[in-house]
C-alpha positions in Angstrom: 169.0 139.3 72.3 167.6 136.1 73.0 165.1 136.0 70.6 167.0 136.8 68.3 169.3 134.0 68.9 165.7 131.8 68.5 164.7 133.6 65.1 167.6 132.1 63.5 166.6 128.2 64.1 163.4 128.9 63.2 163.1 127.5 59.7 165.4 124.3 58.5 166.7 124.4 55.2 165.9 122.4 52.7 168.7 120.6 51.6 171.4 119.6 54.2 174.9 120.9 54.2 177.2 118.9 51.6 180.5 120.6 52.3 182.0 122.9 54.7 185.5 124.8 53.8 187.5 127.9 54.7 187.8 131.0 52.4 190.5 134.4 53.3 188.1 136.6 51.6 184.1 137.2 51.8 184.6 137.4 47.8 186.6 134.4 47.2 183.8 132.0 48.1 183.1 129.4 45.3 180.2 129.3 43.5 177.4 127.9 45.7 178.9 128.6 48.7 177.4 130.4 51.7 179.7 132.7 53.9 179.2 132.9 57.3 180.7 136.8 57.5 178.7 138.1 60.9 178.0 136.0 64.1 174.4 135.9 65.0 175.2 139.1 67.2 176.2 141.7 64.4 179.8 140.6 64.9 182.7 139.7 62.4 183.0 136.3 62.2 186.9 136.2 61.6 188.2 132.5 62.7 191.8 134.6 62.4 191.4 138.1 63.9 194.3 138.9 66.5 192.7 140.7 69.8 195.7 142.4 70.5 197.1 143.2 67.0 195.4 144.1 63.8 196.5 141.4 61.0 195.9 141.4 57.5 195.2 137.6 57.6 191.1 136.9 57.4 189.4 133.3 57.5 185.9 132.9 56.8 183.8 129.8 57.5 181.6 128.7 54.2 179.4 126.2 53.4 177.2 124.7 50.3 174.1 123.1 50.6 174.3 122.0 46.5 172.6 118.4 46.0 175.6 115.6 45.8 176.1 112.0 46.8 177.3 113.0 50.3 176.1 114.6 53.3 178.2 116.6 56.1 176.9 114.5 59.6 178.6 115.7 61.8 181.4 118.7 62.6 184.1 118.5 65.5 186.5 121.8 66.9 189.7 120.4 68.2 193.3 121.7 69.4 195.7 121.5 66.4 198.0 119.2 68.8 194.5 116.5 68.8 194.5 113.2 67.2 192.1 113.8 64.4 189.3 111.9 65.5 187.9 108.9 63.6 186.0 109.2 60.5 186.8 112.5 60.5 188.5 115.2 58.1 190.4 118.3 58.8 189.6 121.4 57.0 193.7 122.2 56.5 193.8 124.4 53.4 191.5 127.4 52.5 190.0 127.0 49.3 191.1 130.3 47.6 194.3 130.1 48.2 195.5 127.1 49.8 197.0 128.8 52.8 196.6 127.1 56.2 192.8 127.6 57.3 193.8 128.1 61.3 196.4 128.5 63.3 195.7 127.0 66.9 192.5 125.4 66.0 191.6 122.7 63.6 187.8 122.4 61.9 186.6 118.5 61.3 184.2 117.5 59.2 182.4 113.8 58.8 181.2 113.3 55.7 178.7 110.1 54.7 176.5 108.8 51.7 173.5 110.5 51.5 172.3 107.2 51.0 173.0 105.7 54.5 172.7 109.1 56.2 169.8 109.3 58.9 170.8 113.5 59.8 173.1 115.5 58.5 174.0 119.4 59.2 171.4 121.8 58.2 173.2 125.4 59.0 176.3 127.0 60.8 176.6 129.8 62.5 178.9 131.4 64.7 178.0 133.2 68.1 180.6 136.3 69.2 179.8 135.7 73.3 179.6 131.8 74.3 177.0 133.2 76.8 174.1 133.1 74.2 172.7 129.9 73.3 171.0 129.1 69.9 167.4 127.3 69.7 168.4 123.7 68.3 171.7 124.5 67.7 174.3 122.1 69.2 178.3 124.1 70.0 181.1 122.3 69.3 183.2 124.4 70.4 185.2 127.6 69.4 187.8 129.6 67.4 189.1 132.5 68.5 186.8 133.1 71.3 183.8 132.5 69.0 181.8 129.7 69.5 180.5 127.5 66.6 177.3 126.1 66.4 175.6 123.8 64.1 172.2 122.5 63.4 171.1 119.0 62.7 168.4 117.2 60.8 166.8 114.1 58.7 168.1 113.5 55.6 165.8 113.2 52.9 166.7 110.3 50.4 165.7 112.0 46.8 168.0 112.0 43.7 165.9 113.9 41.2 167.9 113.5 38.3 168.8 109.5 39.6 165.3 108.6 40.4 164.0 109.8 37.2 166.5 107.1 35.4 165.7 104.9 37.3 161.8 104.6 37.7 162.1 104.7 33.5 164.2 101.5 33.6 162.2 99.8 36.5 158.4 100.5 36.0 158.8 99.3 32.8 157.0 95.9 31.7 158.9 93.0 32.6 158.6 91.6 28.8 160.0 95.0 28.0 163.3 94.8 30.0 163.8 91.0 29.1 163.5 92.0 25.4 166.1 94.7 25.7 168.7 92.3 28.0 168.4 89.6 24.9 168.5 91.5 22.0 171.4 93.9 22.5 173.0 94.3 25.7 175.8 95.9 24.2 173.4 98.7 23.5 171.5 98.7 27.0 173.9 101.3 29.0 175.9 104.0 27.4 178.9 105.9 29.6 176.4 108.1 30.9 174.0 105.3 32.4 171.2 106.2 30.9 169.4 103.6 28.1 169.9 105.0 24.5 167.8 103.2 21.9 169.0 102.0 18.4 167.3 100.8 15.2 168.0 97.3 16.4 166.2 98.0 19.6 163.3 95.3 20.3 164.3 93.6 17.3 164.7 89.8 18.5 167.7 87.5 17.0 166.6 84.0 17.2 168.7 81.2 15.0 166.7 80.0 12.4 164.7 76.8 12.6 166.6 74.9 9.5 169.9 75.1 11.5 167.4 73.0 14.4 168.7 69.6 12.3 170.3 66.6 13.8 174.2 65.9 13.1 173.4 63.3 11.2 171.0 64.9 8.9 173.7 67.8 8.6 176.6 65.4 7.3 174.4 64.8 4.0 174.2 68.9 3.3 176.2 70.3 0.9 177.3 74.0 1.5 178.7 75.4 -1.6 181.0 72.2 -2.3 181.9 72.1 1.6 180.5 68.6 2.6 180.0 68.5 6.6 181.8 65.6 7.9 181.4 63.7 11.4 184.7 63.9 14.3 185.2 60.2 13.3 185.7 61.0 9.9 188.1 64.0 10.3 190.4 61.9 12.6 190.0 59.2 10.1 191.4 61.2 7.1 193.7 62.9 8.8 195.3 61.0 11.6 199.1 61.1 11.7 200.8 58.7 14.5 204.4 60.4 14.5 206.1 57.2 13.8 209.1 59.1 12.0 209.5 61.4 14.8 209.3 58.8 17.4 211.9 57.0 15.6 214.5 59.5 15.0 214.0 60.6 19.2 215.1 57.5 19.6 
């Protein structure tokens, strides 16, 4: 039995675990979500089961490993009467049918960035007779009578879809990207985040040099009958001292 209990740390996943929930069937897991239906010694892993009565009422722990921006780091087993303990958040509902997911004990999860997470939880299983101990497995306690174990590990920091979008945008040249941020920056990010180029795109808008003139070479030009006069002139024309208004406030 004992090396049995070491075959099963053996080999780390992958990808670390990115959420951990409750289901009240095996066949009621979402998509992408792994069951954990047997402990490690060939027995039902029921988080429910009555010892001295047989119930109707299942729970079954279940987890994904699907790539997301967080990261499950850690995973705590406390009485239902506990203060939840910092950071933490208690699994309350199942996920099939919203139904409470224990009835004496209460399942905690942390959950982090995947950015700023250093480990996270690889696997959990769950071991029948408390007597067994898994091979890099760390017990945080148990449900009835079962303890639960979990398995720890670095995080790598990859986004594949991210990091593609990303190394497009900055390995380009830097005359490139200044080019796209003056000519049009309304076009440089759609909703999606992801550069979308236009017609216009790396076309530069510069003002022509004509309009480069000196005010007093522009009062003398004649637009289309519209002669271009100076601030001193406009006030000039058009000052108005309120003398009748003045008076009659008086």
């Amino acid at each position: 039995m004992d090396s049995d209990m070491s075959e099963v740390s053996s080999q780390l996943p992958s990808e670390p675990i990115s959420a951990v929930g409750v289901v009240t069937s095996l066949s009621k897991a979402p998509d992408d979500y792994y069951v954990v239906a047997q402990t490690t010694d060939g027995f039902d892993a029921d988080l429910w089961k009555d010892g001295l009565f047989k119930s109707k009422v299942t729970r079954f722990l279940c987890f994904t490993r699907k790539a997301g921006p967080d990261v499950v780091v850690d995973m705590k087993v406390i009485d239902i009467k506990d203060a939840l303990p910092e950071g933490f958040t208690p699994v309350e509902e199942t996920m099939d049918t919203k139904e409470a997911a224990m009835r004496k004990r209460r399942l905690c999860v942390k959950i982090s960035p995947r950015a700023a997470a250093e480990t996270a939880l690889y696997d959990i299983q769950i071991v029948a007779k408390s007597k067994y101990h898994l091979v890099n497995y760390t017990c945080i306690g148990d449900i009835n009578s079962m303890g639960v174990w979990y398995r720890t590990g670095d995080v790598p920091q990859h986004q594949p879809s991210q990091e593609t979008s990303n190394t497009v945008v900055s390995d380009a040249p830097s005359s490139t990207a200044s080019r796209r941020t003056t000519s049009r920056p309304d076009y440089e990010h759609q909703s999606s985040g992801s550069y979308t180029m236009t017609a216009l795109d790396d076309v530069p808008f510069v003002i022509s040099e004509k309009f480069f003139q000196n005010p007093e070479e522009m009062q003398q030009v004649n637009l289309m009958g519209i002669t271009i006069k100076s601030l001193a002139e406009i006030e000039e024309e058009f000052h108005y001292n309120f003398s009748t208004e003045r008076s009659i406030a008086v």
